[in-house]
C-alpha positions as CSV (number, residue, x, y, z in Angstrom):
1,X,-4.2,31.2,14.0
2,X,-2.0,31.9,11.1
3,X,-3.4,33.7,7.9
4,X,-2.6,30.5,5.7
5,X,-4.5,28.0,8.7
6,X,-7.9,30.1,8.4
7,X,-7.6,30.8,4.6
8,X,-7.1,26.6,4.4
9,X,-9.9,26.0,6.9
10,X,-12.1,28.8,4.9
11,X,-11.5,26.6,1.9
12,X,-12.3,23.1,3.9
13,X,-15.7,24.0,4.7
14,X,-17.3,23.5,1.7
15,X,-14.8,21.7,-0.4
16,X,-14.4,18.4,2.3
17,X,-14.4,15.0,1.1
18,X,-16.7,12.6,2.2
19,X,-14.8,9.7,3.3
20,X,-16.1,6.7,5.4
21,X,-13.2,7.3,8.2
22,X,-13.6,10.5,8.7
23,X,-16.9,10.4,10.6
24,X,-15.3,8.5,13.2
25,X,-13.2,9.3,16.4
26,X,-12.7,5.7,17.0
27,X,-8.7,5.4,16.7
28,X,-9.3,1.7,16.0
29,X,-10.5,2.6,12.6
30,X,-8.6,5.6,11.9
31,X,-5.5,3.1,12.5
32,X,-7.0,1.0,10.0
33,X,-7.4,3.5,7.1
34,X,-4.0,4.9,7.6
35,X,-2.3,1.6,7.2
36,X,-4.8,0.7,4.2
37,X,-4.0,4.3,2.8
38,X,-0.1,3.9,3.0
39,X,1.0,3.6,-0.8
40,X,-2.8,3.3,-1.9
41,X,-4.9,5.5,-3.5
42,X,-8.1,6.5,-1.6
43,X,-10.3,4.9,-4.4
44,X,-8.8,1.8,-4.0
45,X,-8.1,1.5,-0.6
46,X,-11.9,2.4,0.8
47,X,-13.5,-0.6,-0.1
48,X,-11.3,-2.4,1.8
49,X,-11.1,-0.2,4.7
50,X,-15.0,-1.0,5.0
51,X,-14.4,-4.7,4.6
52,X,-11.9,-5.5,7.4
53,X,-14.3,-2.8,9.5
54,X,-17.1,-5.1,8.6
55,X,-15.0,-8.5,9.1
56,X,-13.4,-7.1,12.2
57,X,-14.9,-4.5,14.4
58,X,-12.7,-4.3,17.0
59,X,-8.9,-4.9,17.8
60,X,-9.9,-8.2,19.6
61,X,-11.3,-9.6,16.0
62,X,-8.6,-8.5,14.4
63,X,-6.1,-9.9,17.2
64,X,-8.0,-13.3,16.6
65,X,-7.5,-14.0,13.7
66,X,-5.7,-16.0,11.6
67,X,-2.8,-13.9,9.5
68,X,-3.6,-16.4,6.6
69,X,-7.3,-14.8,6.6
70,X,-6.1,-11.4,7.1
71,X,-4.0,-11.6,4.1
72,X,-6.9,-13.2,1.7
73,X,-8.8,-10.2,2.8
74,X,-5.8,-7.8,1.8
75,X,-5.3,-9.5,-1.4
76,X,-4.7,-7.0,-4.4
77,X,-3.2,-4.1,-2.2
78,X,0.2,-5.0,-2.5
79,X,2.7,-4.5,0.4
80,X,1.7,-7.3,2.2
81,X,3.9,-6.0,5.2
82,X,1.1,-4.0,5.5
83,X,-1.4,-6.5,6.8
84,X,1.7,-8.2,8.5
85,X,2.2,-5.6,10.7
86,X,-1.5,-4.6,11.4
87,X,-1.7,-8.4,12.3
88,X,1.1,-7.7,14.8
89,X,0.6,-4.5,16.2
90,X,-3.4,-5.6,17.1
91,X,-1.6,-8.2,19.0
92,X,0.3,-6.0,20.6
93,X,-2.5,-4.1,21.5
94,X,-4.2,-6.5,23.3
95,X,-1.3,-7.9,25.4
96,X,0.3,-4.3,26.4
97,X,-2.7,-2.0,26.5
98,X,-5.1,-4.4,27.6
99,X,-7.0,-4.2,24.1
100,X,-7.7,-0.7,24.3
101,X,-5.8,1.9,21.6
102,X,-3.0,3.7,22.8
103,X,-4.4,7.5,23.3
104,X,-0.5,9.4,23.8
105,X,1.5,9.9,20.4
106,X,4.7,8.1,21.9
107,X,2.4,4.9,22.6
108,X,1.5,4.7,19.5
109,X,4.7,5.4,17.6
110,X,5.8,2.4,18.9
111,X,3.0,0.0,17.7
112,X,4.6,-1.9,14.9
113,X,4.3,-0.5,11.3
114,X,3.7,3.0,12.5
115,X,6.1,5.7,11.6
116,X,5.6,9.6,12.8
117,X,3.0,10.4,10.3
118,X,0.9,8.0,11.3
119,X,1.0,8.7,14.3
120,X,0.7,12.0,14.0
121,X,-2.7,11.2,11.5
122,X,-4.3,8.7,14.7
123,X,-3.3,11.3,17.5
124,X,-5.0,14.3,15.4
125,X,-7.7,12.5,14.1
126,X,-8.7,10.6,17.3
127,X,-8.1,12.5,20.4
128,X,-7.2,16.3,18.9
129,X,-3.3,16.0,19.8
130,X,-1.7,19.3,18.3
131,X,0.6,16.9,16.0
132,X,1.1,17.9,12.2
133,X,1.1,15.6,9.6
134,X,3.8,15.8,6.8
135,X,3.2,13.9,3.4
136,X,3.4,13.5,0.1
137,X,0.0,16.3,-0.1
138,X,2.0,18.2,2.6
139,X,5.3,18.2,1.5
140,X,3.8,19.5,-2.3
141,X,1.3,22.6,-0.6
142,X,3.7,23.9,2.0
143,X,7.1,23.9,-1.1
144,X,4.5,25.3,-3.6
145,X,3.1,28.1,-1.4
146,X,6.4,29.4,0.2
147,X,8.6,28.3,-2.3
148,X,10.7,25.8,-0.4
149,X,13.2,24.6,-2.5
150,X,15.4,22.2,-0.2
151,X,14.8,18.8,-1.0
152,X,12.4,16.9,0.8
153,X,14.2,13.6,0.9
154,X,17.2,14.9,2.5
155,X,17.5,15.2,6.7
156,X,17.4,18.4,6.6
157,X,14.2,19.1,4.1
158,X,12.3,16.5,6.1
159,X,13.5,18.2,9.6
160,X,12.7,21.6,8.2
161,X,8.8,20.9,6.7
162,X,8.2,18.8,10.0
163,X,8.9,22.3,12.0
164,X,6.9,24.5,9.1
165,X,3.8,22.3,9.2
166,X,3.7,22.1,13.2
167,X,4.2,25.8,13.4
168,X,1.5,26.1,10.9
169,X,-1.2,23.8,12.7
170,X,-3.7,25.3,14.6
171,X,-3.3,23.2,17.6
172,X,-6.9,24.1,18.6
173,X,-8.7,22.3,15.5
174,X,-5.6,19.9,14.9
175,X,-7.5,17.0,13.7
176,X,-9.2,19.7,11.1
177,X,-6.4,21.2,10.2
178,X,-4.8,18.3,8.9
179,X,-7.7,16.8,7.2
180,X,-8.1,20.0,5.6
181,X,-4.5,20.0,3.9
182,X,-4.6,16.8,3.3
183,X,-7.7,17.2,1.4
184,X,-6.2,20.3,-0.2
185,X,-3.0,18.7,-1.8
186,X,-5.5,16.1,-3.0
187,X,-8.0,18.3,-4.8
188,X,-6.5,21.5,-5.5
189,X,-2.6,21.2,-5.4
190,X,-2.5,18.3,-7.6
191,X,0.9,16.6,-8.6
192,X,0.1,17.4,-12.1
193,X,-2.3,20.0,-13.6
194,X,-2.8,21.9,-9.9
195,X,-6.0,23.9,-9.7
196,X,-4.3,27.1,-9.4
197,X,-7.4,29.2,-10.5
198,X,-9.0,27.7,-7.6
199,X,-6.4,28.1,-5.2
200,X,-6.8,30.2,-1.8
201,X,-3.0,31.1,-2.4
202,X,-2.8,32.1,-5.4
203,X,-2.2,35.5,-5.4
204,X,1.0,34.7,-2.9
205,X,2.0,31.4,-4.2
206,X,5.5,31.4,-4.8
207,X,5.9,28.8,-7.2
208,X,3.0,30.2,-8.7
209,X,3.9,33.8,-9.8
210,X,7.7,32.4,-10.4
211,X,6.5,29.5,-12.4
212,X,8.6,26.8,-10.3
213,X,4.9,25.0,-10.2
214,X,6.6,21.8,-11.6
215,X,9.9,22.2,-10.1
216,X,8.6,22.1,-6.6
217,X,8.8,19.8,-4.1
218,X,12.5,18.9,-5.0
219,X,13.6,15.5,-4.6
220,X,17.2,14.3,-5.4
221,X,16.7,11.0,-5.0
222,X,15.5,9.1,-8.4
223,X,14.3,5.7,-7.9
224,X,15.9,2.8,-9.5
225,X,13.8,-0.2,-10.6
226,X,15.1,-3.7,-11.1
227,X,13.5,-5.2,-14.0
228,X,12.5,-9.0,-13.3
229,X,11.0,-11.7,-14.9
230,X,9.6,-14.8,-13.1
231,X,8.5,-17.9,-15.4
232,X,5.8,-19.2,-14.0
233,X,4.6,-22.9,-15.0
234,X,0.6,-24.0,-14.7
235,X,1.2,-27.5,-14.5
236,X,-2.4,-29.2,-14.0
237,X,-4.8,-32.2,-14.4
238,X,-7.9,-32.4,-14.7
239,X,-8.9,-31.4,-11.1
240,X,-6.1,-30.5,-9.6
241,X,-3.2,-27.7,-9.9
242,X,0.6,-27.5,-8.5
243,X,1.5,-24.9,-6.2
244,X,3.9,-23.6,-4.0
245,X,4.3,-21.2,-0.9
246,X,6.8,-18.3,-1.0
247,X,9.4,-18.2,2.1
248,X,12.2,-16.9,0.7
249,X,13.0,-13.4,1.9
250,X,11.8,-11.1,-1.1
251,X,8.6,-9.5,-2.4
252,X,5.3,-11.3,-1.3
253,X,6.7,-13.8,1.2
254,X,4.2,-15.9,2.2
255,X,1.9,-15.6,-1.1
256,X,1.5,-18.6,-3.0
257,X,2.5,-18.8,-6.1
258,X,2.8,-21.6,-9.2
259,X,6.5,-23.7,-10.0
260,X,8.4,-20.8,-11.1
261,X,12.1,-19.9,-12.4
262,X,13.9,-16.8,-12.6
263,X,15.9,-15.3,-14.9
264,X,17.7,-12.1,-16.5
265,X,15.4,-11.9,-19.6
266,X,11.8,-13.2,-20.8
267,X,13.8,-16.4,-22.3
268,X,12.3,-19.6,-21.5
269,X,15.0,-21.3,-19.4
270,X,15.5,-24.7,-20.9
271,X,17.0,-25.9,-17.2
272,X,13.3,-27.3,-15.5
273,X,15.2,-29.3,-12.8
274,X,14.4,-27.2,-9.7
275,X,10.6,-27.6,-11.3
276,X,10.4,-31.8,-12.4
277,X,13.2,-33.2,-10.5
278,X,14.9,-33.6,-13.5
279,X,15.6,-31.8,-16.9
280,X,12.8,-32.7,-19.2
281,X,11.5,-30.8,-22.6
282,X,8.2,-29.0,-21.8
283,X,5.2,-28.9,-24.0
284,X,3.1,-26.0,-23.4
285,X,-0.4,-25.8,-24.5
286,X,-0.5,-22.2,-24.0
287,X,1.5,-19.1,-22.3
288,X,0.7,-15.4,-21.8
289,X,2.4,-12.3,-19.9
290,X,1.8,-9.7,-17.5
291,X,3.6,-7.0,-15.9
292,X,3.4,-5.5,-12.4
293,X,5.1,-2.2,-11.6
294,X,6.2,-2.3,-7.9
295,X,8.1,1.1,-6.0
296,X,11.5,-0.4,-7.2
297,X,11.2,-3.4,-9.3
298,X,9.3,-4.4,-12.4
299,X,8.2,-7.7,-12.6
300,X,7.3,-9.5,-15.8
301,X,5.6,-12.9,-15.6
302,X,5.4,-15.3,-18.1
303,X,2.4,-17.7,-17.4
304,X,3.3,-21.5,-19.2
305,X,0.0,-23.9,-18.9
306,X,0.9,-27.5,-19.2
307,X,-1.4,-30.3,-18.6
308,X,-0.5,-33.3,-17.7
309,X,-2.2,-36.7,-17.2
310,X,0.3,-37.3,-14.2
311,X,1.4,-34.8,-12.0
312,X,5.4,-34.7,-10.6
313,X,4.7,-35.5,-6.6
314,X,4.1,-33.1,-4.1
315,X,6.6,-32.5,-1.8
316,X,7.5,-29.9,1.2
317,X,7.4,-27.0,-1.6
318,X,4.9,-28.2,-4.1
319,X,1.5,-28.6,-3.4
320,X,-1.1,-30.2,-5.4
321,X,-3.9,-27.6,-5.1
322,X,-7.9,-28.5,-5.8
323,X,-9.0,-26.4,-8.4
324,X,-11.9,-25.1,-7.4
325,X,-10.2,-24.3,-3.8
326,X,-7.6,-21.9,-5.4
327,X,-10.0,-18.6,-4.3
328,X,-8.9,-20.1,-0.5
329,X,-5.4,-19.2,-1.3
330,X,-3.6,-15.6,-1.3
331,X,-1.7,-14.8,-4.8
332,X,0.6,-11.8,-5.7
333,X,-1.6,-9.3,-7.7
334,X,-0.3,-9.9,-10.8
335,X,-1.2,-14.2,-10.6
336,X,-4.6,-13.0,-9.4
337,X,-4.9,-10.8,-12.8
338,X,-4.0,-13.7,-14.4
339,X,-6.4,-16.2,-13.0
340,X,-9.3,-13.7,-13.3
341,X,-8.3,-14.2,-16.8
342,X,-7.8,-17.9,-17.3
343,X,-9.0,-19.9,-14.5
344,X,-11.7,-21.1,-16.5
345,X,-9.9,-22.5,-19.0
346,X,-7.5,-24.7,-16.9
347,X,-10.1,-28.0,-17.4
């Protein structure tokens, strides 16, 4: 065992979170965490990992079900690919490995939605397969500590942490191991403000004693966000509500969603064809705003109520919707925040 694995593990002992899939070796639910824990906080995603363990206890449940269910239960994570592919890959479980969870880390690699750190978690965490994990946490301790400086969004920075972190791993407490620097770039090597007074490796930390704290990892890759804005009219009667079902090929397909119009700016188009059939003036009683930041795009919607004695027909896209029924349908996060808000004032 390497110096850094037993001072790491000498820091694990008392400093381990508690968290509701880690006192499990079922892979089943250690599958289900890491898919729920992809681009979610741990606060967030836990009570959801113990409500789809509670609504579906086994593969087979979750196999079973209908994806329209699965999703309502997923609503507010985001990434709706997510569920999606959990959906699929249960499926897949059942028809190829007979409904038991692939134990060998090239079986599950190729379950859909899984990429090598996943993998690499389920193999670790389930059966104590010598695989190291490489993330965000990872990526941050192992740069900070040895003062790595090639980037770790190029092919090369990803190829050489992948060899540092399995040469690293004691491959005879693998599954503690990685929990334990997981759990370490979470609580100690923080993003921002790390507690380096607290630190096992501070004394030989290089990007502590050449202040590179904040320089490290390096990235070249900056993200650029698209800045959207989706008009989105709440045209209702007394008891009921249009709606419509998103199919095109673009953030939350398959989420409902009310009449809605794009455009460059948070102008209210005057063209309501595509909405009404026809182009008509519109006469809102109300309209509010709320913004979603997504990994690349920022959306701004522009809520419109309208009442109307009469509504426009339904059709193959537009639905009239009960009211009182709308909790049965799945809505992008930001329509939910916006319901939560006024749904009780659309009488």
């Amino acid at each position: 065992m390497s110096t850094f694995s037993k001072k790491l593990l000498q820091w694990y002992n008392p400093n381990e979170r508690n968290l509701p899939w880690k006192q499990t070796n079922d892979a089943y639910k250690i599958w289900l965490s890491e898919i729920i824990l992809q681009q979610t906080r741990v606060a967030q995603g836990t009570p959801y990992y113990l409500a789809f363990v509670k609504k579906y206890p086994t593969i087979s449940k979750l196999a079973k079900a209908p994806l329209d269910e699965i999703l309502k239960l997923w609503e507010g994570l985001g990434y709706y690919s997510r569920a999606r592919n959990l959906h699929q890959a249960s499926i897949q479980i059942m028809e190829k490995h007979n409904g038991h969870f692939p134990n060998t880390y090239p079986e599950i690699l190729q379950l859909k939605g899984v990429g090598k750190y996943t993998a690499a978690a389920i193999a670790s965490f389930a059966y104590g397969l010598p695989y190291a994990l490489v993330d965000g946490n990872v990526y941050r301790v192992l740069a900070r500590v040895f003062g790595i400086e090639i980037p770790i969004d190029s092919t090369l920075g990803k190829k050489h942490f992948e060899e540092i972190a399995q040469q690293l791993l004691d491959k005879d407490n693998a599954a503690l191991y990685n929990q334990a620097i997981m759990d370490f770039g979470a609580l100690v090597c923080k993003p921002s403000n790390p507690l380096c007074n607290q630190c096992p490796f501070s004394s030989t930390c290089i990007a502590l004693t050449q202040d590179k704290i904040q320089h490290l990892p390096v990235k070249t890759k900056k993200i650029t966000k698209t800045t959207r804005h989706f008009h989105y009219f709440v045209i209702h009667n007394t008891a009921h509500i249009l709606i419509q079902q998103r199919m095109q090929n673009d953030i939350w397909h398959g989420l409902f969603e009310f009449p809605m119009i794009e455009t460059i700016d948070h102008t209210l188009p005057n063209d309501t064809k595509s909405i009404f059939g026809s182009n008509k003036k519109l006469s809102t009683t109300s309209s509010f705003s709320f913004k979603q930041e997504l990994t690349h795009q920022t959306i701004h919607a522009h809520f419109y109520e309208i009442k109307l004695s009469s509504l426009p027909r339904q059709n193959t896209v537009v639905i009239h919707a009960i009211k009182r029924d709308l909790t049965k349908y799945v809505f992008p996060k930001i329509i939910h925040s916006y319901l939560q808000v006024r749904l009780i004032y659309l009488t």
